[in-house]
N, C-alpha and C positions, 0 to 999 in steps of 0.2 A: 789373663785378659789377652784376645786372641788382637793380631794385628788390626783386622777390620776395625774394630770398635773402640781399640787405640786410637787411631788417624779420626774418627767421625768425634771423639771427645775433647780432641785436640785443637779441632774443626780444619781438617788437613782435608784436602780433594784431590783425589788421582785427577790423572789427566782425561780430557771427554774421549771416553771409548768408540771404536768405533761405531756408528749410527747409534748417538745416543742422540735423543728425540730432539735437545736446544739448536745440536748441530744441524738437524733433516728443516725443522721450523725455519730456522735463518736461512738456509739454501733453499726452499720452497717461495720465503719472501722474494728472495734477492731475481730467483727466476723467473716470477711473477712480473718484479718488475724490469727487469730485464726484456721479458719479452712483450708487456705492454708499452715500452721505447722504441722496442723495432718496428711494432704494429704503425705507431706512429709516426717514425720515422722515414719508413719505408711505405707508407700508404697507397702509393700509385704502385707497385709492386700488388700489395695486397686487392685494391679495388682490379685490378686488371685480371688476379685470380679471379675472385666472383663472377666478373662479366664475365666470364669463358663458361663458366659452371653455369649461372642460372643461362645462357644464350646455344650451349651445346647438349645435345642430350648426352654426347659420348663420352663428354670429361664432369658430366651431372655428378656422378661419385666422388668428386672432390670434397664434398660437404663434409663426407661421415668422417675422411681420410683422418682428421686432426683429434675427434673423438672417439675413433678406435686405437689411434697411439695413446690417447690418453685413457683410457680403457685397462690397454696393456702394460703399461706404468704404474696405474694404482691396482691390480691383479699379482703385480709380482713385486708390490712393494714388503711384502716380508724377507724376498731375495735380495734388492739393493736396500736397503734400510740396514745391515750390515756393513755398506760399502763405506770404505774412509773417505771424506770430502777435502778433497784438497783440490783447490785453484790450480790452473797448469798455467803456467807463464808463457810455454812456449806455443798455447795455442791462439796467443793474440797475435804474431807474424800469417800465421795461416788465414785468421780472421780481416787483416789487412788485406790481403790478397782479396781473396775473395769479394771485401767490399770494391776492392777496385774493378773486380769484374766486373762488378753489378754496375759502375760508374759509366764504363764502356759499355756497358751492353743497354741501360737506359738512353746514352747518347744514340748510340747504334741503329734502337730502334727495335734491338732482339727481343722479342719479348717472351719465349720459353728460356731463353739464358738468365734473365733479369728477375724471372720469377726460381731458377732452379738457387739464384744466390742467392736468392733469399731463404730460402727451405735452408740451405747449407752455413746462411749466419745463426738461424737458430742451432741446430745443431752444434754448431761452435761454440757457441756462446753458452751449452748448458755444460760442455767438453772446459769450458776456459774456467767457468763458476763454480764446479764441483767436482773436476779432476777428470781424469785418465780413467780411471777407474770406476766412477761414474756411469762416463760415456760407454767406457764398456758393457759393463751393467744391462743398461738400454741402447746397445746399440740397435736392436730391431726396430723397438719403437722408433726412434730418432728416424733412423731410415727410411720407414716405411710413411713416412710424411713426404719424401719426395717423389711419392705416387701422387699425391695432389695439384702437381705442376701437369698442366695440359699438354700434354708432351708425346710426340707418336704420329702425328699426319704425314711425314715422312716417311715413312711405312706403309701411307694408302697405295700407293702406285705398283712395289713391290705385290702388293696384297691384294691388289686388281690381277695382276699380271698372273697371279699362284692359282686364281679360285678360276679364272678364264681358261686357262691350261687344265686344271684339273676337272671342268665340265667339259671341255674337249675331251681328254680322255674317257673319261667317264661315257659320255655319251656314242664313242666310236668303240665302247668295247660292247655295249648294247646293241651296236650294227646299228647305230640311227646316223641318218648323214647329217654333220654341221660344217659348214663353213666358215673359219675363223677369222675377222678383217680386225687388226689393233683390240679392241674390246668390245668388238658387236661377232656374236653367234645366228649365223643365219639358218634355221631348220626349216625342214617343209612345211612343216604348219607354222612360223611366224620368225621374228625377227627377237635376237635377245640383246640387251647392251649389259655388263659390268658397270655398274657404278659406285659410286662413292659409298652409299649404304651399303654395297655389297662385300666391300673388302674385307670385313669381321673386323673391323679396327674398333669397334666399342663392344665386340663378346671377347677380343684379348685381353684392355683394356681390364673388363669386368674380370675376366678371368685370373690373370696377375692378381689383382687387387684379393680376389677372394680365398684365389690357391695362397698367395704368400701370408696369410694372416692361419689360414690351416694349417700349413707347414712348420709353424711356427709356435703353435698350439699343439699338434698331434704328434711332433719328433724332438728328440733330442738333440741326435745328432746333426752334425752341422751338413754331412754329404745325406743324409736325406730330406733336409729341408731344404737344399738345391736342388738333390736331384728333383722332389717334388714339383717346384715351382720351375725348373724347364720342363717336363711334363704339360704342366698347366699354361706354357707359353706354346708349346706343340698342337694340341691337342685342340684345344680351338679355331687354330688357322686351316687344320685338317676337315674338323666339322666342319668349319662357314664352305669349302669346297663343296663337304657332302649335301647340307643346306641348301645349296645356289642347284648343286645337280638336281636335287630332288626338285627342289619349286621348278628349273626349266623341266624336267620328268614330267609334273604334274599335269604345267602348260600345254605340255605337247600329246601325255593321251586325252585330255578332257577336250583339243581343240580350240585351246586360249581361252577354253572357258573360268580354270580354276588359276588361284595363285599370281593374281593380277592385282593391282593396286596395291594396299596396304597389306592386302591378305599375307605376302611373302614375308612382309615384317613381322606381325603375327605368329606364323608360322616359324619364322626364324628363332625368337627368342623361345618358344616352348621347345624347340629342338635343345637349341643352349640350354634351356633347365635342365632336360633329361642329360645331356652329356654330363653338364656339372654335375648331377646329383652321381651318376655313375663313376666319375671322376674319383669325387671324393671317399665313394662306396668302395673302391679298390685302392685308395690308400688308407684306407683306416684298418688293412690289411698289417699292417705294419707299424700301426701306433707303440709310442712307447711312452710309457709314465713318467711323469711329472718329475724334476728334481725336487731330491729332499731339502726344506728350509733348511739351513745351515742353521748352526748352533755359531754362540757370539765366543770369538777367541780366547784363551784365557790370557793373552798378553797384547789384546789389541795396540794398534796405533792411533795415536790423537788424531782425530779429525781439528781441521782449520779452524779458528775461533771467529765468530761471528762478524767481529771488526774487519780481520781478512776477507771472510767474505764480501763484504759491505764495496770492501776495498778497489777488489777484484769485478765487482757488477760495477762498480762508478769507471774504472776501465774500458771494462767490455762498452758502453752504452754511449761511453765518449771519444771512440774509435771509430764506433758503426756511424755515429751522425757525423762524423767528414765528409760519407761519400754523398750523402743526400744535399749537404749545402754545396759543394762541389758544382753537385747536379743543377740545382736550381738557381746558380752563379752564371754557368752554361746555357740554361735555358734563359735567363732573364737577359742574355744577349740580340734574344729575336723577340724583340717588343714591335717589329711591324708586323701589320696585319697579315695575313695570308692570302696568298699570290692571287691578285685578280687580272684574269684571261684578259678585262677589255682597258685595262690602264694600263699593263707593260706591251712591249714591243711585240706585235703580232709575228708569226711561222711566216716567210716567205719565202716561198722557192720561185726558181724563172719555171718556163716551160721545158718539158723534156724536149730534149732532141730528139730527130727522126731515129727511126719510124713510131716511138713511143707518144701518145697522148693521155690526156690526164684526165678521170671523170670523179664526180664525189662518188663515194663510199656507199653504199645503200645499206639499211636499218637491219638486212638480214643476212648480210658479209658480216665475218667473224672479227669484232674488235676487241684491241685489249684492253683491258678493264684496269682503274688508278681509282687511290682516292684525293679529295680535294681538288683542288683548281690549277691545276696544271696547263703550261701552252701545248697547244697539240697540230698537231698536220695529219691529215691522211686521206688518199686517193688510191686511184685504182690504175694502173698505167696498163695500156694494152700497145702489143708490138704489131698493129696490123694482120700474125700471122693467126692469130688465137689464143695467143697465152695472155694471161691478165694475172699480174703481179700488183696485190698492194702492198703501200709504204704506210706504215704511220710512226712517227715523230712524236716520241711525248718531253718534255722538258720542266724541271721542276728547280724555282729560284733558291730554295729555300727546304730543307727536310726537317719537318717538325712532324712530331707524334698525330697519326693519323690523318697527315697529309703530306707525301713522302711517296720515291719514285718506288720503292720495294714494299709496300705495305699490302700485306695479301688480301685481296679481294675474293668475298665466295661468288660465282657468278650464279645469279639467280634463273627462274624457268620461269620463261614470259609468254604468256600462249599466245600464240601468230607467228613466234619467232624459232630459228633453229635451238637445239639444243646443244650446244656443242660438249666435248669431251676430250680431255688433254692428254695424249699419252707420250711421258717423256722420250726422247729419245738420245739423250748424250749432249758432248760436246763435238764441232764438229768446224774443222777446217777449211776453210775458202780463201780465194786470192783474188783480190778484186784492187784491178789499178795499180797493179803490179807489189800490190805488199798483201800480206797475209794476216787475215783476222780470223780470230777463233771465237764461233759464232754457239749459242745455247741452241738447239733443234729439237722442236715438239712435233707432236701431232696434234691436230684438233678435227673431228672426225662429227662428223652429223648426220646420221640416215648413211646416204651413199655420199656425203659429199665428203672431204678428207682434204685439210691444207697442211701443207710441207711449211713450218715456222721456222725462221731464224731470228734473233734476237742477241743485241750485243751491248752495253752501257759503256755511256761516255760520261766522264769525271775529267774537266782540263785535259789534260794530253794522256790521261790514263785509258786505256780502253780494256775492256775485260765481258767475257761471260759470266764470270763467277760474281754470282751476287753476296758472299762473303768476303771475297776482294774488297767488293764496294762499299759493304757497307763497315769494314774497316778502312778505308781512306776516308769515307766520311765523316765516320768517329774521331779520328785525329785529325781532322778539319777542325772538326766543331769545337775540339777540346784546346785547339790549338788559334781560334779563333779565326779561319781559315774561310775558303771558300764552298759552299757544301750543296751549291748547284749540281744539277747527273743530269744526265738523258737517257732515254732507252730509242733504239731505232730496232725496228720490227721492219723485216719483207715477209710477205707469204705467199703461196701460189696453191690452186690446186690441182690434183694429180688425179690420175686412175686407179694405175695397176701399179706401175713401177714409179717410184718421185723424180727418175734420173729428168725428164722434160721440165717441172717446175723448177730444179736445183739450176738447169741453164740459163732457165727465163730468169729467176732471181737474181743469178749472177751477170746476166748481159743486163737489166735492168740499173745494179750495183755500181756494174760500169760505168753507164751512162750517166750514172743523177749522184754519184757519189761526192763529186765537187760540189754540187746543188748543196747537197744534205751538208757537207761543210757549212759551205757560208750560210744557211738558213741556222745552223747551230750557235755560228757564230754573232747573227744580228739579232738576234734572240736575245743572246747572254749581255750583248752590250749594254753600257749603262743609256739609260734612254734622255 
């Protein structure tokens, strides 16, 4: 009688091998539930993805994001289905972490941070429930979920600035004349602007998204499924240049007749088809076949027993909801209503001094745009000589979600009115009243008209450009039960050719009403 049939007569059981089916079932449960706790737990995380998705066309691909990881999990569940399951202890300090980002970054107001820690607790949480080994397993899967986090507008401006230069060149090696002002192309047959659709930021986007699932699929190796997918990060930003040259091309021999409205969108995305399909036509140059299913060891190691696991999800699931009741401890501290313009203490400044006077604002002067109910100031000041410098003043009691002095606003196209368009410029140094403030500096550019921006935020006696600065002292305001009032003060002027005449008028303005803008900050914030 051979050994086997000894031990099964005996009713003796080795130990669970590894990926034998009791162990895969109970870690399938546990992650099931597991991640319908975070869904739950985290919900304002999660509805904040969707609004982006159904409200953006360029992060719309977040939908499929979670059912092509899952996809690629049950595709290669013959390869981890070997894998030994064991719980990792040490990935709950990392899981702490993390929630505590999210804790900050929901106070904060971040909301690509607050969505990436979420994508980064799932991930932890299947790393913590089913091991090291696991995770390894799936690490693409797992990963390739944090493509679903809307994430990348910081990029448009770069991506403005690449495809504007590269229709410049393009177009002065063809001998046609352009004139380049910030991101308007001026030719002899018409006038071009760089915008926002133009930057290729949702055919990189798609790009990434599509090349990394190929790459990943078609290679083996781990240096050509990199190399592939910077490729596919290249090679798009390249096209949307060639794209923007061709449609201004088009414009200019047909006589503005072709390649105008929608058409260029159009156009756009069948250009992206053919690059893609080309793309991938020359990497499949290089494919390599599939690994072989491994065979099951002949001296496997026991996977975790079901109770462990059980053990290890009632953990993970009573760690992650710290940060949420945290959160909602914090927020239930601001039960008054949000901030009404005509019940608290109105903007008062005196009059300027000579030679400065003070006119309202008109509907088609470039103002900055907040959301919610914030006190505001703003005028036009002129020095008698010609220059005309506005102030506006915004002040906010109170920073709660979607009404808050950094909350990004897309500014809409309102026909009668200019369009403007913002081209960063840096940080940038002034000395005004004898001390020295370091001011944000855009450009905001409409047809021919162009203002020189400064912009600098007041928190108590903090003052900073940096809107990460702020919006961490805010956050340890909030968490600290603090005060979590800001302001922003804007000057702007506009310019011709060169900005050196509005940068003086702003700063002789500075000079003059810079005490004003104090105490107007100051009676503002007092209790009324």
């Amino acid at each position: 009688m051979n050994a086997p049939s000894a031990r099964r007569r005996l009713g003796l059981h080795p130990p669970l091998p590894t990926g034998t089916p009791s162990a895969h079932r109970a870690l399938a449960w546990c992650l099931l539930l597991a991640l319908a706790a975070l869904l739950v737990l985290y919900c304002a995380s999660v509805r904040s993805l969707f609004d982006v998705w159904i409200r953006s066309a360029t992060f719309a691909h977040g939908f499929i994001i979670a059912p092509i990881a899952a996809w690629l999990v049950w595709r290669q569940r013959a390869h981890w289905r070997h894998v030994p399951i064991r719980p990792a202890l040490l990935a709950l300090p990392v899981l702490a972490a993390v929630g505590a980002g999210w804790l900050l970054a929901m106070v904060a107001s971040v909301q690509v941070l607050h969505q990436f820690c979420l994508i980064l607790l799932v991930i932890g949480s299947v790393v913590a429930i089913g091991g090291v080994a696991l995770g390894r397993a799936l690490a693409f899967p797992l990963a390739y979920l944090l493509l679903a986090v809307p994430f990348g507008e910081v990029f448009i401006a770069p991506l403005i600035d690449f495809t504007t230069a590269f229709c410049v060149i393009t177009l002065q090696i063809l001998g046609i004349p352009v004139f380049r002002e910030n991101n308007y192309l001026t030719l002899p047959t018409g006038t071009w602007s760089v915008v926002e659709a133009c930057s290729g930021l949702r055919y990189l986007i798609a790009s990434l998204a599509m090349g990394a699932v190929y790459a990943y699929l078609t290679y083996r190796s781990t240096w050509r499924r990199l190399a592939f997918i910077a490729v596919s990060l290249v090679v798009p930003v390249i096209a949307n240049g060639v794209r923007a040259a061709l449609i201004i091309l088009l414009g200019h021999y047909s006589d503005m007749s072709l390649a105008l409205g929608v058409d260029h969108l159009i156009y756009g995305w069948v250009f992206f088809g053919l690059v893609t399909l080309l793309l991938f036509w020359w990497g499949a140059r290089w494919r390599q076949p599939e690994a072989p299913v491994p065979s099951v060891p002949s001296a496997p190691a026991p996977s975790a027993s079901p109770r462990r696991l059980a053990a290890m999800t009632a953990a993970v699931v009573t760690l992650c909801a710290i940060w949420p009741a945290i959160e909602r401890l914090v927020a239930a501290r601001d039960t008054a209503p949000a901030t009404d313009v005509m019940a608290g203490r109105p903007f008062r400044l005196p009059a300027p001094p000579t030679p400065w006077t003070a006119t309202p604002m008109a509907p088609t002067d470039w103002h900055a745009l907040h959301r919610g109910l914030p006190r505001r100031w703003s005028a036009n000041y002129h020095d008698g000589s010609g220059a005309t410098v506005s102030l506006q003043l915004t002040w906010y009691q109170h920073q709660r979600r979607r009404d808050e002095l950094l909350s990004p606003v897309r500014r809409m196209v309102v026909p009668g009115l200019p369009r403007w368009l913002e081209t960063p410029a840096g940080q940038h140094d002034i000395t005004v009243g004898g001390r020295r403030i370091t001011v944000q500096q855009t450009i905001e550019q409409s047809a021919n008209v162009k203002l020189l921006v400064w912009r600098w935020y007041r928190q108590q006696d903090l003052e900073t450009a940096s809107p990460v600065m702020l919006k961490l002292v805010i956050a340890k305001n909030r968490l600290l039960g603090g005060d979590d009032s800001a302001a922003e003060i804007i000057v702007a002027s506009s310019y011709d050719d060169e900005p050196a005449p509005a940068e003086r008028a702003m700063t002789a303005l500075l000079d003059a009403l810079l005490p004003a803008i104090e105490q107007g900050l100051h009676h503002v914030a007092a209790p009324r």
